[in-house]
C-alpha positions as a Markdown table, in Angstrom:
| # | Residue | x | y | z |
|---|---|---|---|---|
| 1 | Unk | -40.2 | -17.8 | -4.6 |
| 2 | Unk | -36.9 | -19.7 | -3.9 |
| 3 | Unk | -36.8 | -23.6 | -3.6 |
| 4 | Unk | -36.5 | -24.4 | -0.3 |
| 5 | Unk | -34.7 | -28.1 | -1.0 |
| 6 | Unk | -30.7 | -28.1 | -1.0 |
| 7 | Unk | -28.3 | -28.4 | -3.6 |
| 8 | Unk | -25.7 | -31.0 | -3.4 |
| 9 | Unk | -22.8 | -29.2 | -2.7 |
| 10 | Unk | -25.1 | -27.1 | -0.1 |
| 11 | Unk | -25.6 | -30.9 | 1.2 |
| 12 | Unk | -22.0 | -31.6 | 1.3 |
| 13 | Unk | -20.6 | -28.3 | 2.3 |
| 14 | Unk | -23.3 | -29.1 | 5.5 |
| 15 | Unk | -21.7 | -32.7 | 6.2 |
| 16 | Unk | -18.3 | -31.4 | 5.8 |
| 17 | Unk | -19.4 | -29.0 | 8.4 |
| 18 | Unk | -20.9 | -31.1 | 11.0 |
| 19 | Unk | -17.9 | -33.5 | 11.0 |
| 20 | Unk | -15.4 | -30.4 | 11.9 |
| 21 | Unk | -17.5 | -29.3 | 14.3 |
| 22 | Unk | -18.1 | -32.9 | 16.2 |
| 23 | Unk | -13.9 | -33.8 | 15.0 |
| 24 | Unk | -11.9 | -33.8 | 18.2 |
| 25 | Unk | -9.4 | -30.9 | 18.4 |
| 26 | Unk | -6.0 | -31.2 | 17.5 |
| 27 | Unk | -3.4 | -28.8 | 18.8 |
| 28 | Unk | 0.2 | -28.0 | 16.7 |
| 29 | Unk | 3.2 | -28.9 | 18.1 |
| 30 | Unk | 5.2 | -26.9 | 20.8 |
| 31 | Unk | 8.0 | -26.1 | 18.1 |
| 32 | Unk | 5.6 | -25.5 | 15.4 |
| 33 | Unk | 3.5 | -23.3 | 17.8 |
| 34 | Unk | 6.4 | -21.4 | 18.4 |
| 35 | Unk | 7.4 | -21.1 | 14.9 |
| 36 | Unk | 4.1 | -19.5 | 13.6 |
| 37 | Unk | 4.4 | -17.3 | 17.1 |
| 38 | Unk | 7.8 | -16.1 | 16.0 |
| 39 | Unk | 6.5 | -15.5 | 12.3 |
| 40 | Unk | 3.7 | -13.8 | 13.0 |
| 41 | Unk | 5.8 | -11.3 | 16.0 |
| 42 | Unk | 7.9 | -10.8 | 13.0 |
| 43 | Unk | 5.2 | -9.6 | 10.5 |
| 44 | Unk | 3.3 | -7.5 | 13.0 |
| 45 | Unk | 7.1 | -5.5 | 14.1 |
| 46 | Unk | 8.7 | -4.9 | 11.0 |
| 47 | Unk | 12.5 | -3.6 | 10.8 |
| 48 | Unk | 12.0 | 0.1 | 11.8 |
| 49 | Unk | 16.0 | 0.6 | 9.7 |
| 50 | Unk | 14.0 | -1.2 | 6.5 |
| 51 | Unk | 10.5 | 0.6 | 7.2 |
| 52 | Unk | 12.0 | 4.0 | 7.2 |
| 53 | Unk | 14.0 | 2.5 | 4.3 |
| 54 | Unk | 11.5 | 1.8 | 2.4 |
| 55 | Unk | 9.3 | 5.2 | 2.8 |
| 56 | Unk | 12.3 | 7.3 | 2.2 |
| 57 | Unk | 12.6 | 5.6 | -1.5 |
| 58 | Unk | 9.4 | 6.1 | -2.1 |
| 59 | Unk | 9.6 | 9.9 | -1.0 |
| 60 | Unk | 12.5 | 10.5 | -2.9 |
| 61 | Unk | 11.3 | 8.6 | -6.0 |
| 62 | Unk | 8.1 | 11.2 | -5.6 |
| 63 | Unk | 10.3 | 13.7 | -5.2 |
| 64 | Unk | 12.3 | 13.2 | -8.5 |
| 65 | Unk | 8.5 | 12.4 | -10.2 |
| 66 | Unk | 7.4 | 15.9 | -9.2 |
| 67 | Unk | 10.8 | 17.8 | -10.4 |
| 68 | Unk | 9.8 | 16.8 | -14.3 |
| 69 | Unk | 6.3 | 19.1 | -13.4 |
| 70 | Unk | 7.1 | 21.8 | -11.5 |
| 71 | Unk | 11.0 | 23.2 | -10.8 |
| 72 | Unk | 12.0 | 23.4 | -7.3 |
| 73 | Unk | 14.5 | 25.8 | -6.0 |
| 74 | Unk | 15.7 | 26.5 | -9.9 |
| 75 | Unk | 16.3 | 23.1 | -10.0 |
| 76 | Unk | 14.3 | 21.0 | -12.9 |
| 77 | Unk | 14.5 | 17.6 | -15.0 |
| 78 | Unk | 11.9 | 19.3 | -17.7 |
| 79 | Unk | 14.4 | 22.0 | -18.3 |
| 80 | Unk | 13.2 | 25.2 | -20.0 |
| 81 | Unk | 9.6 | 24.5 | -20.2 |
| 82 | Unk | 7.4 | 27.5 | -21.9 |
| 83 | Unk | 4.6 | 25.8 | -21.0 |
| 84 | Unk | 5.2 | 25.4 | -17.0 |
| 85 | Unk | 6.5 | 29.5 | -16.9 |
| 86 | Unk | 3.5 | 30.4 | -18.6 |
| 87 | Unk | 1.5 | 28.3 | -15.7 |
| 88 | Unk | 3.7 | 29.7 | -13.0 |
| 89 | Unk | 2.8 | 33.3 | -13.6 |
| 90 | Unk | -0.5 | 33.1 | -14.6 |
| 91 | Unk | -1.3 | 30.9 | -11.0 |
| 92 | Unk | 1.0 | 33.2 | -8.9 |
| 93 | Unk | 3.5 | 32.2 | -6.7 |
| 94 | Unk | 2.1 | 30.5 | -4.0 |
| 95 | Unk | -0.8 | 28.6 | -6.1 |
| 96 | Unk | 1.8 | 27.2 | -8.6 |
| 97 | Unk | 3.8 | 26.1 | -5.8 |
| 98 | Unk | 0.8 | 24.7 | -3.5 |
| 99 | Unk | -0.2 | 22.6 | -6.7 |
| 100 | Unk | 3.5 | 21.3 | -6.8 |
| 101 | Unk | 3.3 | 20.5 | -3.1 |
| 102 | Unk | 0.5 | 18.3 | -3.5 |
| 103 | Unk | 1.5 | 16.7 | -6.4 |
| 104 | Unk | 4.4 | 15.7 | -4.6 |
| 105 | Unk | 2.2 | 14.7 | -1.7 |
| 106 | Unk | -0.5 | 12.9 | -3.2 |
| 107 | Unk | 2.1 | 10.6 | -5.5 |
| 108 | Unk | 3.7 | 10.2 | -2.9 |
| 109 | Unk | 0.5 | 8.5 | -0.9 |
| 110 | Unk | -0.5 | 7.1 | -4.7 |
| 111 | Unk | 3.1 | 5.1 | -4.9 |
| 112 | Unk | 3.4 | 4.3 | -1.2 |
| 113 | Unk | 0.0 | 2.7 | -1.6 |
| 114 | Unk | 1.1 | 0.7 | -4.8 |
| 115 | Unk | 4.3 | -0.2 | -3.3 |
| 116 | Unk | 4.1 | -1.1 | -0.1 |
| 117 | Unk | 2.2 | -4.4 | 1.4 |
| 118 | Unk | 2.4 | -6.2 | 4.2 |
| 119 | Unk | 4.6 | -8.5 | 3.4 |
């Protein structure tokens, strides 16, 4: 059974309390009013130009991720892999390159979700 008597910092945090609530209320300035206003626009409406920006280097950062896996349109950073032609014709065509597609896609969402914040 809990103990129904209050700690002291319940006791304070409760006093602390009742004198905000009965304080009288105190308003910011016009100029700092508009300030936080303007801040706050500015955070919720980003720069579409440093937005796109921003998702485009993250793509293309995917993009070059994903060509050391799986080569693109005989294009590749792993080179001549044994291991990855192997893969590629023992998955078929369209099942190697469907894995490669969502590997791209998924670190793509994985790094974007890293990257990105709302600041």
């Amino acid at each position: 059974m809990k103990n129904s008597r209050l700690s002291y910092i319940e006791i304070e945090t409760l006093q602390e309390f009742c004198e905000f609530v009965e304080a009288q209320p105190v308003e910011p300035s016009p100029s700092a009013d508009a300030r936080i206003t303007a801040r706050v626009k500015q955070d919720l409406q980003p720069s579409i130009g440093w937005l796109y920006a921003k998702f485009a280097t993250i793509e293309a950062g995917a993009g070059v991720a994903t060509l050391f896996f799986c080569p693109q349109f005989g294009f590749a950073f792993s080179g001549h892999n044994a291991f990855f032609h192997a893969l590629h014709e023992q998955t078929g065509f369209f099942t190697f390159y469907l894995i490669c597609g969502l590997l791209f896609v998924v670190l793509g969402a994985a790094m974007s979700a890293l990257l990105l914040s709302y600041n």
